[in-house]
N, C-alpha and C positions, 0 to 999 in steps of 0.2 A: 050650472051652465044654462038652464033653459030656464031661467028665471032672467040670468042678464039676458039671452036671445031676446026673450019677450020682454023686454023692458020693464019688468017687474018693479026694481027700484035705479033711481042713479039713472045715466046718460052717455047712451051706446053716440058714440064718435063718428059714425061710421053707419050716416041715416041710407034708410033704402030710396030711395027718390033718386039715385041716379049723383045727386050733386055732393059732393064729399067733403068741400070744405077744408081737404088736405092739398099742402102745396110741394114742388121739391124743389128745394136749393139745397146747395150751390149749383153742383151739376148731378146729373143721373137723369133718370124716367120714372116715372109714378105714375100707373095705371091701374084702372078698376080690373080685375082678374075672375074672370068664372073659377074656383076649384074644386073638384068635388071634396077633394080631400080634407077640405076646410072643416073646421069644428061648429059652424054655423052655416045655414041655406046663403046662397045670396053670394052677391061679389063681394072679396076681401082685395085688401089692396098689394099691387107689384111693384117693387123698389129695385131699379137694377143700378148698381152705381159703378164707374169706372174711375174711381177717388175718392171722393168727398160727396157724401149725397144726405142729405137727409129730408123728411118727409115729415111736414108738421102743421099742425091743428090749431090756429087762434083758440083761445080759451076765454074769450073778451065776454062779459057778463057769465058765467060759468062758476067764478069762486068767488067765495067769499073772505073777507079778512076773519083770520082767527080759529078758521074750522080744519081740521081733519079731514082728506079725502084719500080715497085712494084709488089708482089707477090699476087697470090690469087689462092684458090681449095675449092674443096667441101671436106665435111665431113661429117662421118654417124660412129654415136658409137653404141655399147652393151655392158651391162653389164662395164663401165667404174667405178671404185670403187676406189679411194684415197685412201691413208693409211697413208698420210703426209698432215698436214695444211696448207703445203706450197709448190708449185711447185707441186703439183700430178694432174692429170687428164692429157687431152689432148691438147697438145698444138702445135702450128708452129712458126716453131726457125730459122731467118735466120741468116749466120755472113760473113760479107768480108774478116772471117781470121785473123782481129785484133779484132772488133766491133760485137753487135748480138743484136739482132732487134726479138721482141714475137710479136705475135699477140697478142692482148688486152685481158686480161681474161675475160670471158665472168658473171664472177661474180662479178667484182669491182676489185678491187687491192688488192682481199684478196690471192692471188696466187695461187687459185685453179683452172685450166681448166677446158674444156668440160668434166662433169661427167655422168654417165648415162647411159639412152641408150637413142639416138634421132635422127629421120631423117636426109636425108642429109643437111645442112647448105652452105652457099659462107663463104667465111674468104679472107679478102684481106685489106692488108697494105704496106704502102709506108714504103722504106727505104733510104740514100743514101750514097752513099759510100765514104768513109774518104780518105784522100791525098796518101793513100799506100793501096794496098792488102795486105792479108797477102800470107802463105803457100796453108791453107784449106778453099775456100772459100763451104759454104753448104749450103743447104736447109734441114732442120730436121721436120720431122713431130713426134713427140714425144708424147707415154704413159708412163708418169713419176709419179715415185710412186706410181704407181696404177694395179692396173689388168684389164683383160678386151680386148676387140678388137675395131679395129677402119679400116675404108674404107677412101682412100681418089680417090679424081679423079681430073683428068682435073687439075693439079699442072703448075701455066703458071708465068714467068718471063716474064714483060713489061714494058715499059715504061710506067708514068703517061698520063689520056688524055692530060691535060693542056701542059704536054712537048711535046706530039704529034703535039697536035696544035699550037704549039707557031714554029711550024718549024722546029725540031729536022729530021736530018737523019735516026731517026728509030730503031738505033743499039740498 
């Protein structure tokens, strides 16, 4: 953890300069959040949604065709409520623009996210990206079909260890 804080290797989402570079659609609020509770110093970001919200990151110059990366952040919910048996709660959605990559439901493969309300959590998974980009490549942290609020923090693009070690330049 205090390797990705200090930017050790790989590309914390989530600069401190105040400008975030996260957006939210459709509907909901995305604001910068003082918490102390956070796993990292600094504002993480608040996501309140009352339907369909999700909050996400251009990735435009960021990946490459053909490589390996992996994403990973904290998470902390309240009050997250479903209203679909499939696809609601909270999730993390990455795509190269053609391709999109969830992090694993954390209930099984019944397609419901993080429900709830619970502590911060890590979430991190490998992705890798196909022969072409597309237009939009993004990072979505999404409350889908659901209501409720959600924190994320510390959102880092890196390469895998094993590709770090096996000799990779790093990008």
């Amino acid at each position: 953890l205090r390797r990705r804080a200090a930017g050790a290797y790989g590309r914390n989402l989530l600069p401190e300069d105040g400008e975030t570079g996260w957006q939210s659609w459709p509907s909901g609020r995305l604001t910068a959040a003082a918490d102390a509770s956070a796993p990292t110093p600094g504002a993480c970001l608040h996501l309140v949604s009352t339907e369909r919200s999700y909050a996400t990151h251009a990735l435009r110059g960021l990946l490459e065709t053909g490589r390996t990366y992996r994403v990973s952040m904290f998470l902390r919910g309240r009050g997250i409520e479903p209203f679909s048996t499939w696809d609601g709660g909270l999730n993390v959605e990455i795509s190269d623009g053609r391709r999109k990559w969830r992090h694993p439901f954390p209930n099984g493969n019944n397609g419901v996210g993080f429900t709830g309300t619970f502590g911060w959590v890590h979430v991190a998974f490998d992705f890798t990206v196909g022969p072409e980009l597309g237009e939009t490549p993004y990072l979505a942290v999404r409350l889908a079909n659901c209501t409720g609020e959600a924190w994320f923090d510390a959102p880092h693009l890196s390469l895998p260890q094993a590709t770090r070690e096996s000799g990779s330049d790093g990008k």
